[in-house]
N, C-alpha and C positions, 0 to 999 in steps of 0.2 A: 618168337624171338630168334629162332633158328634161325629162319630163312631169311634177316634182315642182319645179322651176322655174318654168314655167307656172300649175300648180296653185294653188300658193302665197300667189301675188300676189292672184288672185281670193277665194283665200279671206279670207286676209286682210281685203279689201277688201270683203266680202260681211259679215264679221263687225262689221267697224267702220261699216258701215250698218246693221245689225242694232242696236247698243248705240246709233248717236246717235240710234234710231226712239225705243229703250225710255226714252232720257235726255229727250226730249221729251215723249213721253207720260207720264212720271214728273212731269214743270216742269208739264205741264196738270191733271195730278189732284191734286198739292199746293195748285198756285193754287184750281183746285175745292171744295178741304179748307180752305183761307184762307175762301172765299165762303160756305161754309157753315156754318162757324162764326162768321159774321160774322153771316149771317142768327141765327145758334141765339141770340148774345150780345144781337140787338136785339130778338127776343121776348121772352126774358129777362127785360129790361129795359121793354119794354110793360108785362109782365104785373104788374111792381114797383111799378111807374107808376100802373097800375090801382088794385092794391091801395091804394097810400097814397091815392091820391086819394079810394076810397073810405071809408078811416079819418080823412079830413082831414073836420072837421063844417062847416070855413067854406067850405069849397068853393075859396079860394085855392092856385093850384099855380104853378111859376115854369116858363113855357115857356122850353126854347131857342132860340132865330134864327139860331145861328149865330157861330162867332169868337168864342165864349166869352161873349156877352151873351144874355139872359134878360130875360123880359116876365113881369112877375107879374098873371096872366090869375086870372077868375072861372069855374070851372066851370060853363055851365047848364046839363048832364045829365051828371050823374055817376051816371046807369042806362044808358045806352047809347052805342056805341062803336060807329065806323063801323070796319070791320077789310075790312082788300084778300083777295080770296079766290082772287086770280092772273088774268092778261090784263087787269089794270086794272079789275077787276069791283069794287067796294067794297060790302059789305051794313050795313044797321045791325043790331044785336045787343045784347038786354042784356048788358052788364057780367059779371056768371058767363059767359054761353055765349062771349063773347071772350076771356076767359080762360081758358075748356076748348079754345075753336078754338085757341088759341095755345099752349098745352101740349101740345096733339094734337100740332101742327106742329112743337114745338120735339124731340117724340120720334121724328116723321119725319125730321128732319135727323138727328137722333142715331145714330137706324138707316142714315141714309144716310151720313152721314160715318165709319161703320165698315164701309159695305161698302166705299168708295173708300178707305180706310184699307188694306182688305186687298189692294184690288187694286194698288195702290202697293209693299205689300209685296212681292207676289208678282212684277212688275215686277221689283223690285229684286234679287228671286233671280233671276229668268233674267238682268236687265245682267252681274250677278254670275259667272254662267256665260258667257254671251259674252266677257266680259274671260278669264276663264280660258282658255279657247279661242283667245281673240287673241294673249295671252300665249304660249300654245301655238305657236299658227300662226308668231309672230316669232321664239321659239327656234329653230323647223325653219329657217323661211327663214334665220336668221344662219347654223346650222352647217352646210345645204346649201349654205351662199356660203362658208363658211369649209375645208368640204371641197372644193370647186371650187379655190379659190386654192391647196389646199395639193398638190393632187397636176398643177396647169399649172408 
């Protein structure tokens, strides 16, 4: 009975650092899953951008600034778009190929927000099995404490 005494407690303890690893890693690949869809909604939204801008014949489009005010700006190249390419690197590009770069991208995120999709999944079947097991573990330790009391 010792050694299942002993045992117990660690296990226990072993499993519940187990599930709070997988609950964290789970809160960073969600947030992850937040960011990338955040990116995917504001290419999106570029590529919208683009387009009307380039069905607009007067060239007028309303920037945003910020806290919901807008600047009604004149476009003077509505063939080329400066687009960030990562590390702060910006290129200019006509108008279709930033719209192909941004398409490309937005199906990069796509792809990548369905692998972290799954790995979250998958996360959440093992927490799922940890708990079961912890679950486990606290039955034993209750009726190995509740056979102790009953036969002192």
């Amino acid at each position: 009975m010792n050694d299942v005494d002993q045992a117990d407690p660690r296990e226990i303890q072993t499993l519940q650092m187990y599930l709070n690893e997988y609950g964290q890693q789970i809160e960073l690949m969600t947030q992850q899953l937040s960011m990338i869809e955040q990116q995917r909604l504001e290419g999106a939204a570029a590529i919208e951008t683009l387009r009307a801008i380039q069905e607009n014949a007067d060239g007028d489009v309303l920037l945003p600034i910020g806290g919901g005010a807008y600047l009604r700006v004149k476009v003077l190249d509505a063939g080329h778009v400066l687009v960030n390419i990562g590390a702060d690197v910006s290129v200019e590009r006509a108008t279709a190929d930033a719209v192909e770069y941004l398409e490309d991208r937005i199906t990069e995120l796509e792809a990548l927000a369905k692998k972290v999709a799954g790995s979250v999944e998958q996360l959440q079947g093992q927490a799922t099995e940890i708990s079961r097991r912890l679950e486990a573990a606290y039955r034993g330790a209750r009726q190995a404490q509740a056979g102790q009391g009953g036969s002192s």
